[in-house]
N, C-alpha and C positions, 0 to 999 in steps of 0.2 A: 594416212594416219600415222605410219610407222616415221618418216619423215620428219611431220611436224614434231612426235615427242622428241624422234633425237635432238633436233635442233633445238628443241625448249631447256634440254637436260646437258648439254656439251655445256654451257653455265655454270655449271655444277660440277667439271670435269675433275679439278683437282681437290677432289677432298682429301683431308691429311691419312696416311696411313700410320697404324703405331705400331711401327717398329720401333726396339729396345736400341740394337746399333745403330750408330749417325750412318755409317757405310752403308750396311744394309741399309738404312730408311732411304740413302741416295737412290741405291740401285731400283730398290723397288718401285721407289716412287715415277724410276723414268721407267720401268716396267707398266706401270699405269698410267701414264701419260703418254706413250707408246701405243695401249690396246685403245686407250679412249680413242685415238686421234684414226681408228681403221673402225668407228664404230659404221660408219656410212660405207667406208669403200673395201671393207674385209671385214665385216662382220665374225667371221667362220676363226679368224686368227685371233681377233681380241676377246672370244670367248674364251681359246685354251692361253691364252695367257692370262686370262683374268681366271681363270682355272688354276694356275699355278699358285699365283699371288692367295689364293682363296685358301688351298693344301698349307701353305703356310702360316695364314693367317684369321682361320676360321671364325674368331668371334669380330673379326673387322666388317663394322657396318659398310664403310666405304667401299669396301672391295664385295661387297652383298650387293650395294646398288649398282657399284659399274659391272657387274659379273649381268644382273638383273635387265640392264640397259641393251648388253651385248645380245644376250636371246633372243628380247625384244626386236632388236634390230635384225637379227638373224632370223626372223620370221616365226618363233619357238616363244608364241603366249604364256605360257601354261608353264615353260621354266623361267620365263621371266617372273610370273606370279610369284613364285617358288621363291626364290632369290630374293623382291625386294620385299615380301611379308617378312622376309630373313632381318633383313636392313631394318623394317622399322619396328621389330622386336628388340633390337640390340638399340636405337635411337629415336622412340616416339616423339621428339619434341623435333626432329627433322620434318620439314614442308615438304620439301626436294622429295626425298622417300617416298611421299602420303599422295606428293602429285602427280607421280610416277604409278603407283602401285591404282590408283583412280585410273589414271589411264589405260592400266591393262585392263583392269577390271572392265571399264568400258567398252576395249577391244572384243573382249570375251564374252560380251551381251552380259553380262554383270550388272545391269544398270540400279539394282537397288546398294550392291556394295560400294557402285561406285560414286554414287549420288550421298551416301551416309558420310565419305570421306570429303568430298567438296564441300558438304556442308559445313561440316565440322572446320575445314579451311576458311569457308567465307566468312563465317563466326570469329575467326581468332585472327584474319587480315582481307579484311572487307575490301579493303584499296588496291593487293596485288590481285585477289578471284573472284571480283565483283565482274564475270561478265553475262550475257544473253544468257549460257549455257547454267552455269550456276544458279545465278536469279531466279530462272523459271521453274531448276531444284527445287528452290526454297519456296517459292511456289506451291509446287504440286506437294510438297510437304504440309507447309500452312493449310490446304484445300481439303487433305485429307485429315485433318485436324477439324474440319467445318471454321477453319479463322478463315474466312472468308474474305474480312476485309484486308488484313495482311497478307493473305495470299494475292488480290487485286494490286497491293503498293510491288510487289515482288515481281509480276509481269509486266506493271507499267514499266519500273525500271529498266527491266530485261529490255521491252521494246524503245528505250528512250537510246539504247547501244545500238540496237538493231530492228527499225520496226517493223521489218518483212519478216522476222523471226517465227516460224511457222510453230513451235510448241509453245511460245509463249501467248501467241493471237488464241491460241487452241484452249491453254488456261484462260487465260481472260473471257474467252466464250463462256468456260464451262462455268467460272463464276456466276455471268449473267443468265443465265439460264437456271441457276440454283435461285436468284435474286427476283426471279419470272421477267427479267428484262429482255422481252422477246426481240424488238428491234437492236437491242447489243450484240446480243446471242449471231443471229441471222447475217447483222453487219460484220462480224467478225469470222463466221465461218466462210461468208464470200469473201472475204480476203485471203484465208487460207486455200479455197478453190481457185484462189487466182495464179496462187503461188507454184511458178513452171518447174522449181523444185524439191517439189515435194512425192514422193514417188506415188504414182498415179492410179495404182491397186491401191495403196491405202488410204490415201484420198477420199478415194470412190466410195470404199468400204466403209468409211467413216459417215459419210454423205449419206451412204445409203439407210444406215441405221439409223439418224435421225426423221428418214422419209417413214421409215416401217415404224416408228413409235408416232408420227401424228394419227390423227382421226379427222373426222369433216370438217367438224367446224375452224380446228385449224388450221386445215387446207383451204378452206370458205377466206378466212382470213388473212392468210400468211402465203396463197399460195404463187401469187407473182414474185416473189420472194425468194421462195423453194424452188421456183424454173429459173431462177439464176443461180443459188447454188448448183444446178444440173449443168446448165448452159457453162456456169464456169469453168467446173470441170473438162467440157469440150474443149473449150477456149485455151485453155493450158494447155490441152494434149488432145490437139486433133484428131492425130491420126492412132488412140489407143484404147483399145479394145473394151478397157472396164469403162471407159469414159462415153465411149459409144453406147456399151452397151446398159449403162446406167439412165441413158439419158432415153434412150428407145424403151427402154421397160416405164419407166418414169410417166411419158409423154401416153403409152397403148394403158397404164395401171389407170391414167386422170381420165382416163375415152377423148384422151385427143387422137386417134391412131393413124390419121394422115402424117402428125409431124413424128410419131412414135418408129413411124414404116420408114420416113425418110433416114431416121439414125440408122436404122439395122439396113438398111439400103447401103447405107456408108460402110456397115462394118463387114457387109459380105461383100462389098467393092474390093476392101483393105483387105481382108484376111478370106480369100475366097479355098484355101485351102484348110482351111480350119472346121473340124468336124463339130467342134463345138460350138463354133457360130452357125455351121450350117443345120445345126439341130436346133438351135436358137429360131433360126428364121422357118426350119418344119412345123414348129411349135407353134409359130404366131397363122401361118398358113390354116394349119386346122384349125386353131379357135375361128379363123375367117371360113371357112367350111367349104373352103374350094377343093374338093377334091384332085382335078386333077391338078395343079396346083403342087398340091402335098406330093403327088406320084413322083411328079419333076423332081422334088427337091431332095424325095428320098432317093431316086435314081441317080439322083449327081452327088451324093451320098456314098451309095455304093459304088460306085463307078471310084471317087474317090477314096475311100477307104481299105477298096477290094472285095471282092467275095467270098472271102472266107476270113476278113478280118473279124473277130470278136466284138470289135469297137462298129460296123455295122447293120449288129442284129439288130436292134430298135425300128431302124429304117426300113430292115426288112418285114419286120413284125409291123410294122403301122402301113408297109403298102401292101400287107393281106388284108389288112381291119379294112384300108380303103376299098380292096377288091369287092372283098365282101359287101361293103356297103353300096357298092356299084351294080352288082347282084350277078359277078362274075366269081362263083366259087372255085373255079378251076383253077384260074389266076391265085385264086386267095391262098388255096390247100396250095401251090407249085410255092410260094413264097415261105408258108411255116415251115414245109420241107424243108426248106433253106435257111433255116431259123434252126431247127432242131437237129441240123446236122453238124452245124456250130457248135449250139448250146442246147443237150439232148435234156437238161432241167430247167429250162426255162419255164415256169410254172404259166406263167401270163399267156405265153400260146400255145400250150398242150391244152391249156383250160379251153382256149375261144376256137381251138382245132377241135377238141370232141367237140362242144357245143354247137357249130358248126354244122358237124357231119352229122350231131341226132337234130338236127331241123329239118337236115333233108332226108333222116329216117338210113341211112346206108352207113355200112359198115360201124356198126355201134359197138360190137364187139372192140376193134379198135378206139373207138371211142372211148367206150367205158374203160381200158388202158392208160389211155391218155389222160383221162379226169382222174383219175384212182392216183396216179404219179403226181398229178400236180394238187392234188392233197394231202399227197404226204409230204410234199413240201410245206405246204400252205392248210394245217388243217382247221385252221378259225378262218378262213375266208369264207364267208357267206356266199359268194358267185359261186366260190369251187367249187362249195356244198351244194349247191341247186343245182350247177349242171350233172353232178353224179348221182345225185338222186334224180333228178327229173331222166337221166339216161338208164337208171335202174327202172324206170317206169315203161320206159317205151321199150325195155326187155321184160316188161310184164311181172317183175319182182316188185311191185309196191310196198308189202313188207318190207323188206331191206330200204326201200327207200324212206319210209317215213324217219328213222332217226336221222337222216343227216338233214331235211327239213327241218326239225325240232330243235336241233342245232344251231343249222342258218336263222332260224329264230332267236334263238340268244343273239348269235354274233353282229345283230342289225339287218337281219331279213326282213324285216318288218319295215323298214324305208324304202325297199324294193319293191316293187307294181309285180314286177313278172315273178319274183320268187313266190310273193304272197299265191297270185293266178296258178304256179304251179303247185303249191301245195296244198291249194284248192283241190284242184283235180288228184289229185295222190287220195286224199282222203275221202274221196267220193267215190274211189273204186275200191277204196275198205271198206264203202258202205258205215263211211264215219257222215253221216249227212248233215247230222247239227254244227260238226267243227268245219266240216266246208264248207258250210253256209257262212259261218262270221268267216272266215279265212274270204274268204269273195266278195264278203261284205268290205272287208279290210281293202281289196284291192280296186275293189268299183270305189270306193272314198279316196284315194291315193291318185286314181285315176283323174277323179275330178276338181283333184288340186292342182293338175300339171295344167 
């Protein structure tokens, strides 16, 4: 970037300085002809000499923009800014200045101040700033104006310079897509997924938010179409993580999950040390309900992350859920141990550690600890709420237990089988018998919907 400005702006090298003496105007002028010509290979020099010239000559636009140039080049954005906003306060009707001061702006992720000044160029010499980069400007200006059709003449353009031009295909989509030109739309964003340089997180990202805004019927309709924008994105970038990883959610999202497994197969090939693929691939594991399965890959997990790394607890907290589910409690409690000694407020397994330990009736004391902390983390969680009431009960305090039932009521206990079942039984040993009869009723009907 830095490069190509200088090189565009060395054209411009000798603008007049106004000095009053012809002497002076000599001397100065090879003072500036001097620092221009070290803008590339001594940047650090042609500043303080365009420093000097500057102390002297303060309202000189010229000596603003090569002063501006020098920064620039010097790696110093943010005084080049400085400098040629200077230059084109003192000479609006200069290009040079406005070409310049776009360019920083664009350096500096500026892209609205910098696009307002291109415009404003390709408006007043169509012929020297008519390129891809401007056009598709003028574009997404037209587009956000709803001129739709002259936002379309502004990207064909753009693409008639350069038609791989990836923001311009990108406008041209977005038109046809306002226009419901599905097969434009579609054809135009596989072009964009083709393009190998296009950075491939935002590619992905882009791809993926068109997948989350269809519905059936236009997956019914459009959806060999959609597995090419997937597939493309692969195709570009092999071997890169969003790419993979778009195309594997993509493929397991449609219930294709042979070829969905094949991608994340690839991505934990690729990136086999990555905690985040490899909880990617945990994740699709349990939805498949292979237990041991999950154990593995939280194992290789922890193994890689370490045992007391913070990054994983998760792994350890899901190979207790599995222990448990395997009907090895011992196993299960040695792993929240190991969860809580990391992270002593981890609400998720204090909660399913009490819960846990009042199933098997032992140590509830602790238990009721443990449920109590992780509702005061969590105090609208309906789980939280039933397992500390339901543990108030098997300490034989039913009183105290009824309001956090009443509670988990509000917060959607009512879509829960077992909370409803436990607050059945709460209120039948108040000798509340009518409200635990509909409370049971609630949950034998809940029952017979599963």
């Amino acid at each position: 970037m830095k490069q190509a400005v200088i090189a565009i702006f060395l054209l411009a090298a000798l603008l007049p300085l106004r000095a009053q003496d012809s002497a002076d105007k000599v001397v100065l002028q090879n003072i500036l002809i001097d620092a221009v010509s070290k803008l590339e290979t001594a940047p650090a020099d042609a500043v303080k000499e365009l420093q000097y010239l500057d102390q002297h000559y303060p309202a000189d636009d010229a000596v603003k923009y090569h002063l501006g140039m020098a920064y620039l080049a010097a790696g110093n954005a943010t005084r080049a800014e400085e400098y040629l906003q200077a230059a084109v306060s003192l000479d609006s009707t200069n290009y040079w200045y406005k070409d310049a001061l776009a360019a920083v702006y664009s350096a500096l992720g500026r892209r609205e101040e910098s696009s307002a000044i291109y415009l404003e160029l390709l408006e007043k010499q169509p012929g020297r700033y008519s390129s891809p980069y401007t056009l598709t400007v003028q574009g997404d200006k037209y587009l956000s104006e709803y001129k739709d059709t002259l936002a379309l003449e502004s990207y064909e353009r753009a693409l008639e310079y350069d038609p791989g031009y990836a923001p311009a295909v990108l406008g041209r989509a977005e038109v046809n897509r306002m226009r419901g030109n599905v097969p434009g739309f579609l054809a135009d964003v596989h072009v964009f997924t083709l393009n190998p340089d296009v950075n491939p997180s935002a590619k992905c990202a882009y791809v993926q938010q068109i997948l989350n805004s269809i519905n059936y019927p236009f997956y019914r309709s459009w959806g060999t179409q959609l597995d090419s924008l997937v597939t493309g994105c692969v195709r570009a970038h092999p071997a890169d993580s969003s790419a993979l990883k778009l195309a594997g959610s993509w493929y397991w999202a449609t219930e294709r999950k042979d070829i969905g497994r094949k991608y994340f197969g690839q991505l934990v090939e690729a990136y086999p040390k990555d905690l985040d693929v490899r909880y990617l691939n945990m994740s699709l594991l349990m939805e498949d309900g292979n237990l041991k399965e999950v154990l593995d890959e939280c194992e290789s997990i922890i193994k890689l992350g370490g045992k007391k790394n913070p990054e994983v607890v998760p792994a350890l907290a899901t190979a207790g859920d599995c222990w448990h589910a395997i009907g090895n409690d011992r196993k299960a409690m040695s792993y929240y141990d190991k969860v809580l000694r990391i992270d002593p407020q981890n609400a998720t397994t204090l909660n399913n550690y009490a819960y846990y330990l009042s199933l098997s009736g032992r140590k509830l004391k602790k238990a009721e600890k443990m449920s109590r902390t992780a509702l005061d983390l969590e105090p609208d969680n309906p789980s939280y709420l039933d397992t500390y009431g339901w543990i108030l009960h098997l300490l034989g305090r039913d009183q105290e237990a009824k309001p956090y039932f009443k509670r988990a009521m509000v917060y959607g206990g009512k879509d829960h089988l077992e909370i409803l079942e436990h607050y059945s039984v709460v209120l039948k040993a108040l000798g509340e018998e009518e409200l635990s009869r509909y409370y049971k009723g609630l949950a034998e009907k809940k029952k017979a919907e599963q």
